[in-house]
DSSP file (Angstrom, degrees, kcal/mol; ACC not computed):
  #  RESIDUE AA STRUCTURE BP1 BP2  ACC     N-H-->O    O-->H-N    N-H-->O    O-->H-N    TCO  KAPPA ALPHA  PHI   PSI    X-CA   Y-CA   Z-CA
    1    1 A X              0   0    0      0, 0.0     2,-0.6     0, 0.0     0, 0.0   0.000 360.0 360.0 360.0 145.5    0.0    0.0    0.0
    2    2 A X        -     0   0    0      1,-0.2     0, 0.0     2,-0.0     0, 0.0  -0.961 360.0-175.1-122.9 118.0    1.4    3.2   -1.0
    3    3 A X        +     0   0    0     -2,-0.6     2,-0.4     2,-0.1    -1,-0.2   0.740  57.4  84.8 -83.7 -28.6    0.6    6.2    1.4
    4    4 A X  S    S-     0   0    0      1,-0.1    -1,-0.0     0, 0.0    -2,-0.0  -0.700  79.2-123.7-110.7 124.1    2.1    9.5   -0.5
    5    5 A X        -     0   0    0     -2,-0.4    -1,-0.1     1,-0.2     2,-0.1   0.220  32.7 -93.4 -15.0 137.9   -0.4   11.1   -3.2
    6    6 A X        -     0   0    0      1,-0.1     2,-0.5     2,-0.0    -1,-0.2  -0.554  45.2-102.3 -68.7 153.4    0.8   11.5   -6.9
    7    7 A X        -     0   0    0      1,-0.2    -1,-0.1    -2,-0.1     0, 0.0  -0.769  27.5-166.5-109.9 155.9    2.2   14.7   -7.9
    8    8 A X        +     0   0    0     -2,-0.5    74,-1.1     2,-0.1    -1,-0.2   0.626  57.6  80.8 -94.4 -26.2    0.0   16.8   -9.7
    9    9 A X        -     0   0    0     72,-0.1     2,-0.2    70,-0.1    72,-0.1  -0.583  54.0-167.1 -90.6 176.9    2.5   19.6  -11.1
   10   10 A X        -     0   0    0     70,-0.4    70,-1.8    68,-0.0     2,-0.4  -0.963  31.9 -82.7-137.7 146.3    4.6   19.4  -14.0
   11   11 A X  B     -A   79   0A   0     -2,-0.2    68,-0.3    68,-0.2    67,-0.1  -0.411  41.1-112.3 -77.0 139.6    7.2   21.1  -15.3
   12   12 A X        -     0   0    0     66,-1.7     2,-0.3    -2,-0.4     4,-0.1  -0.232  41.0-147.5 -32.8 135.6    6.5   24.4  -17.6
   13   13 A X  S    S+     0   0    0      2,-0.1     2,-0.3    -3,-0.0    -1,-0.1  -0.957  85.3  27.9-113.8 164.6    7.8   22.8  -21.3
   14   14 A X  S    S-     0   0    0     -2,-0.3     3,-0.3     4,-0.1     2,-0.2  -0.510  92.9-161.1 116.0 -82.0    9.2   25.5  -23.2
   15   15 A X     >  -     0   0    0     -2,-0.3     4,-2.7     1,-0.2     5,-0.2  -0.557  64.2  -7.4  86.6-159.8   10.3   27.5  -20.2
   16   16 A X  H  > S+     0   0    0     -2,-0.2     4,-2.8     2,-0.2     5,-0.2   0.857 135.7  52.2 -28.0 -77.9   11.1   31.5  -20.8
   17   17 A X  H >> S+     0   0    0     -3,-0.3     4,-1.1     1,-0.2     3,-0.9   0.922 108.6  45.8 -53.2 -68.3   10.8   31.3  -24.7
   18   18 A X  H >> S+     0   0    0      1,-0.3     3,-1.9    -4,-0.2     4,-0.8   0.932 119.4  47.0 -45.2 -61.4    7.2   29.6  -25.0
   19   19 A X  H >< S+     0   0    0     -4,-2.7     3,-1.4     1,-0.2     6,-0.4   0.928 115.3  38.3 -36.6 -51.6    6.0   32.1  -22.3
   20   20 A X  H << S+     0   0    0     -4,-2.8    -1,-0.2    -3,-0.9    -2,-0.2   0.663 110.9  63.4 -87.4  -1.9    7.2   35.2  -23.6
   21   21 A X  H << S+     0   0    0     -3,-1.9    -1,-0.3    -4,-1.1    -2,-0.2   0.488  93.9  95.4-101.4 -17.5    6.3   33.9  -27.5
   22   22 A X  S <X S-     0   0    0     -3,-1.4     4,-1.6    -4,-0.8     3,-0.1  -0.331  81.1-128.5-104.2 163.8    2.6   33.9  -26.2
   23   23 A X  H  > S+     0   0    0      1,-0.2     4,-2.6     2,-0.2     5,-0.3   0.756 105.2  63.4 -77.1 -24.1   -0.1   36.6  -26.5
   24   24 A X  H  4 S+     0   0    0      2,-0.2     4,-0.5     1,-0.2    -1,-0.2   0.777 109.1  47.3 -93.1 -32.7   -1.2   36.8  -22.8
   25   25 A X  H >> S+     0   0    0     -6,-0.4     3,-1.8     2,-0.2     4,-1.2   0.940 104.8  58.9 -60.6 -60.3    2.8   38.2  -22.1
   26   26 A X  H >< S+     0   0    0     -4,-1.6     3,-1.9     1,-0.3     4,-0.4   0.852 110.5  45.2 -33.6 -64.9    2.7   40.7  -25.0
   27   27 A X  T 3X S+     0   0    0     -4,-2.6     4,-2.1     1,-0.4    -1,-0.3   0.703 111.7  47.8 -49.8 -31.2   -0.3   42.3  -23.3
   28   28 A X  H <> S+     0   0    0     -3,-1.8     4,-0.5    -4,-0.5    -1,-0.4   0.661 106.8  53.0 -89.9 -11.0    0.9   42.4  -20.3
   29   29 A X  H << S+     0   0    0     -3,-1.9    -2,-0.2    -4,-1.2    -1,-0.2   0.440 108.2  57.7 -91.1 -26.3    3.9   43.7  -21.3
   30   30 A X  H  > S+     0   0    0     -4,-0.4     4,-2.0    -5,-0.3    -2,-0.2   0.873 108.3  45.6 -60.5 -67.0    1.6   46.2  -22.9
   31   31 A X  H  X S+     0   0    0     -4,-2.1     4,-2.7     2,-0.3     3,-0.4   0.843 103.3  58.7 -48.6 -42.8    0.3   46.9  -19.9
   32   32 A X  H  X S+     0   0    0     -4,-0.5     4,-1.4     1,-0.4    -1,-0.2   0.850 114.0  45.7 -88.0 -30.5    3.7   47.2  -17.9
   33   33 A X  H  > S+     0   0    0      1,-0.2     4,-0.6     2,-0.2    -1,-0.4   0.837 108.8  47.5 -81.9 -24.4    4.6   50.0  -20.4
   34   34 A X  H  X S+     0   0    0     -4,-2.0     4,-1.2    -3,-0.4    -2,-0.2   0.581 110.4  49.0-106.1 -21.2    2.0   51.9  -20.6
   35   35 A X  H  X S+     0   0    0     -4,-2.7     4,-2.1     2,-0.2    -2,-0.2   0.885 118.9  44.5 -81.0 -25.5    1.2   52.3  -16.6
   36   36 A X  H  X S+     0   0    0     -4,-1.4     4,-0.6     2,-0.2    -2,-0.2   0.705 105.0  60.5 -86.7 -17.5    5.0   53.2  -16.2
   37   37 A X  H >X S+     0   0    0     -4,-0.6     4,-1.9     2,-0.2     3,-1.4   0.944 116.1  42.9 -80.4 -63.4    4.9   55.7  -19.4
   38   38 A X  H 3< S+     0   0    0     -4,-1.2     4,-0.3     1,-0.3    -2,-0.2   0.750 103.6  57.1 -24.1 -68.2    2.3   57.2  -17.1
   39   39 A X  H 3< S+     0   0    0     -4,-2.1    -1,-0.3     1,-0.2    -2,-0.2   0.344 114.1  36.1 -28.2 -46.5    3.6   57.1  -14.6
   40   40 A X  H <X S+     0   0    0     -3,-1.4     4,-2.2    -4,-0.6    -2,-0.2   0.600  87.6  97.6 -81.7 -37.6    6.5   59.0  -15.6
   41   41 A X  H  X S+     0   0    0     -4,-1.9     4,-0.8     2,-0.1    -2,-0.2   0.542  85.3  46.4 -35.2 -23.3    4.7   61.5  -18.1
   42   42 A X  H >> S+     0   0    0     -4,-0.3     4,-2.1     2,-0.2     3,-1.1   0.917 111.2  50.7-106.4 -79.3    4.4   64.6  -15.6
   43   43 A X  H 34 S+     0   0    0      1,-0.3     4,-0.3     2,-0.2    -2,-0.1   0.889 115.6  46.2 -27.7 -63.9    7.9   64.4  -14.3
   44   44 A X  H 3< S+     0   0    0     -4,-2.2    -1,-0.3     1,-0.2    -2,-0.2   0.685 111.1  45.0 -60.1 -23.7    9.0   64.4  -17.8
   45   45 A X  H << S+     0   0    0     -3,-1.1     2,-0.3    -4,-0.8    -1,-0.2   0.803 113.6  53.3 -72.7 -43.4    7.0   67.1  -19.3
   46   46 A X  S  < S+     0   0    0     -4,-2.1     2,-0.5    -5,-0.1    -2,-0.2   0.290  87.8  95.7 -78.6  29.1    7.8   69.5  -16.2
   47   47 A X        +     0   0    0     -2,-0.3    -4,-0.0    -4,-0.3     0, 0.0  -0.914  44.0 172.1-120.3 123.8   11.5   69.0  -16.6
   48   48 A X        +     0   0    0     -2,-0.5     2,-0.4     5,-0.0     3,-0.1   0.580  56.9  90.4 -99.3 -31.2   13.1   71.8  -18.6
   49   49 A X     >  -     0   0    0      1,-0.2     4,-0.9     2,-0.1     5,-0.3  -0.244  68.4-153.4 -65.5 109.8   16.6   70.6  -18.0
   50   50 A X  H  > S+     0   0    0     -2,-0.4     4,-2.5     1,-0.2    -1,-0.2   0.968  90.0  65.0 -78.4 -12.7   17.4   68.2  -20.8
   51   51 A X  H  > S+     0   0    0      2,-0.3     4,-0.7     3,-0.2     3,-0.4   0.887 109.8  35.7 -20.3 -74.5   19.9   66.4  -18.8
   52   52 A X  H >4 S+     0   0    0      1,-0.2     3,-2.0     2,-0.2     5,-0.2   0.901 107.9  63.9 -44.6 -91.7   17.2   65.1  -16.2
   53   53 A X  H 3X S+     0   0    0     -4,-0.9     4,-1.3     1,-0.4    -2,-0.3   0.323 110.6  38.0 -65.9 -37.9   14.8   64.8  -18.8
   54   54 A X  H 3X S+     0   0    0     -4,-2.5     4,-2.3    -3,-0.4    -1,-0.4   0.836 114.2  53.2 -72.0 -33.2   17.4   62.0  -20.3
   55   55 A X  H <X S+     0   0    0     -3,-2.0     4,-2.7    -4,-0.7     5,-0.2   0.804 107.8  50.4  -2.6 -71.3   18.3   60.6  -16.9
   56   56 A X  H  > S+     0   0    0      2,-0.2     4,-1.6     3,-0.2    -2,-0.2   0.750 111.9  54.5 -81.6 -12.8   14.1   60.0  -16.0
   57   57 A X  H >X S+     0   0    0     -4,-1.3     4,-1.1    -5,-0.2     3,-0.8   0.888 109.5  43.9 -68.9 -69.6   14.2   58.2  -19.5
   58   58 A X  H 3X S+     0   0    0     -4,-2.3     4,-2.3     1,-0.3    -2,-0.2   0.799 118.6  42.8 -18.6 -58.1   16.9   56.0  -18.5
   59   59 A X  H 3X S+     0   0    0     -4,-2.7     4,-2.8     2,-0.2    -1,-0.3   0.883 107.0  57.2 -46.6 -51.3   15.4   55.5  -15.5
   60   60 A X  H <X S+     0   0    0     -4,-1.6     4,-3.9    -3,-0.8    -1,-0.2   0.998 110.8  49.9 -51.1 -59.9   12.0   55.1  -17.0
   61   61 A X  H  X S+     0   0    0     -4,-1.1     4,-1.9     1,-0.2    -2,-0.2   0.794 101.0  63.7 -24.3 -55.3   13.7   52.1  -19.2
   62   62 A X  H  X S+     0   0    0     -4,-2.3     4,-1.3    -5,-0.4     3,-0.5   0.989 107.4  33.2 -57.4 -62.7   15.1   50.6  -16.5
   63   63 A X  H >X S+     0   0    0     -4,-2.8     4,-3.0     1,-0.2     3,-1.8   0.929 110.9  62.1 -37.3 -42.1   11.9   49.6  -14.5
   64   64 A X  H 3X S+     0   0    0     -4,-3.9     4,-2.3     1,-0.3     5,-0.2   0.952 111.3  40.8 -67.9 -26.2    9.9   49.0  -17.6
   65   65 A X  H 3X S+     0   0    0     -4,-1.9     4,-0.6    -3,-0.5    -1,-0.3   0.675 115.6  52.9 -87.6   7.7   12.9   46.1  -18.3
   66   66 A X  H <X S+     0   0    0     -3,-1.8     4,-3.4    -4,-1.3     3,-0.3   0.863 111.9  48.2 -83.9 -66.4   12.8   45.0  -14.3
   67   67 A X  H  X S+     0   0    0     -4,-3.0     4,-2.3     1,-0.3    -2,-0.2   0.924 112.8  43.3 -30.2 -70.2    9.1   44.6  -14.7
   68   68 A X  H  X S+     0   0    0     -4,-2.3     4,-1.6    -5,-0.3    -1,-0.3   0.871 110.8  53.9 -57.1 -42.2    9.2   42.8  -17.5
   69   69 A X  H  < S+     0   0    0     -4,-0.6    -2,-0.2    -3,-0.3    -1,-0.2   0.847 107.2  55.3 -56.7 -38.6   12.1   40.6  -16.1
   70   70 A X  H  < S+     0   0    0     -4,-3.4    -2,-0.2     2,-0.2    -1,-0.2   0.827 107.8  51.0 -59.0 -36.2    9.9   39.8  -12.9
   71   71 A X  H  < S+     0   0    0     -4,-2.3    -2,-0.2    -5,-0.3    -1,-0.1   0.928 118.5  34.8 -48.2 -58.2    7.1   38.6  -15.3
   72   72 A X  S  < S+     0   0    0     -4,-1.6    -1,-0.2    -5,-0.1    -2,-0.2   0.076  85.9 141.6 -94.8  13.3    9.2   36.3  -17.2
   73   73 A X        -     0   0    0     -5,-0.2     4,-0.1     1,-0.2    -3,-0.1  -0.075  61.6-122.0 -50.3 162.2   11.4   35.3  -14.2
   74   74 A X  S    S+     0   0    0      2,-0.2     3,-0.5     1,-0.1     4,-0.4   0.635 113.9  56.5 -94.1 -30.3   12.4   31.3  -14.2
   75   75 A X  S    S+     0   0    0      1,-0.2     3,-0.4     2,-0.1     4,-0.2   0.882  99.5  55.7 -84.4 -12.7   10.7   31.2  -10.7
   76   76 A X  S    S+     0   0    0      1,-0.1    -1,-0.2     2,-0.1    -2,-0.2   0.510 113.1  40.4 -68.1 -17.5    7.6   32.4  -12.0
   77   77 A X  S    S+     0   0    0     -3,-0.5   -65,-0.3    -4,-0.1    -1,-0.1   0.082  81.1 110.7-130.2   5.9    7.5   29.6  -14.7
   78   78 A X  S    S+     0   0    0     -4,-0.4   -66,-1.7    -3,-0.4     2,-0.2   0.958  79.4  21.6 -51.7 -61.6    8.7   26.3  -12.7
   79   79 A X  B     -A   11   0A   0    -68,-0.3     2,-0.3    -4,-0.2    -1,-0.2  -0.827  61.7-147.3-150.7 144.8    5.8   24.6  -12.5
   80   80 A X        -     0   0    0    -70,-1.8     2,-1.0    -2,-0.2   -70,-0.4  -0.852  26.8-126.2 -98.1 137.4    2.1   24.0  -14.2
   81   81 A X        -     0   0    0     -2,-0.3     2,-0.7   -72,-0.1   -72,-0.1  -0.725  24.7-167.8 -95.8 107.4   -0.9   23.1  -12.4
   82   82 A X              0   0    0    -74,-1.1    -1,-0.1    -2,-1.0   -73,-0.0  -0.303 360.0 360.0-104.6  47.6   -2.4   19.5  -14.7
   83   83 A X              0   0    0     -2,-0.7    -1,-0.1   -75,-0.0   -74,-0.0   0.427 360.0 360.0 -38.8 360.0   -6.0   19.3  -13.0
């Protein structure tokens, strides 16, 4: 008699590429740009100084590719749940 349960997950196949190749990233990805492009827009219009103003794009850049790296993260994508 076997006491321990079957396991139910499986691993993501694909990984990172199949994910980020899919529609349901794009959008969100949409998404991730468009609140932080916001987000930013009033800093960046009240900035006369073009210096900053190239600086809070950097900046801006950065997050939007942190965000997006957090989405697609490899811990984010271990495992499926095969109900």
């Amino acid at each position: 008699m076997e006491t321990r349960k079957p396991n139910k997950l499986k691993l993501f196949e694909g990984g990172r590429d199949e994910f980020e190749g899919t529609n349901k990233f794009r959008n969100r990805v949409a998404e991730i740009r468009g609140d932080l492009t916001e987000k930013y827009s009033l800093t960046l219009s009240n900035e006369r100084n073009w210096l900053r103003r190239l600086l809070i794009k950097v900046k801006l850049e950065i997050d939007i590719r942190k965000r997006i790296h957090e989405l697609s993260s490899v811990k984010n994508l271990h495992a499926v749940n095969c109900d």
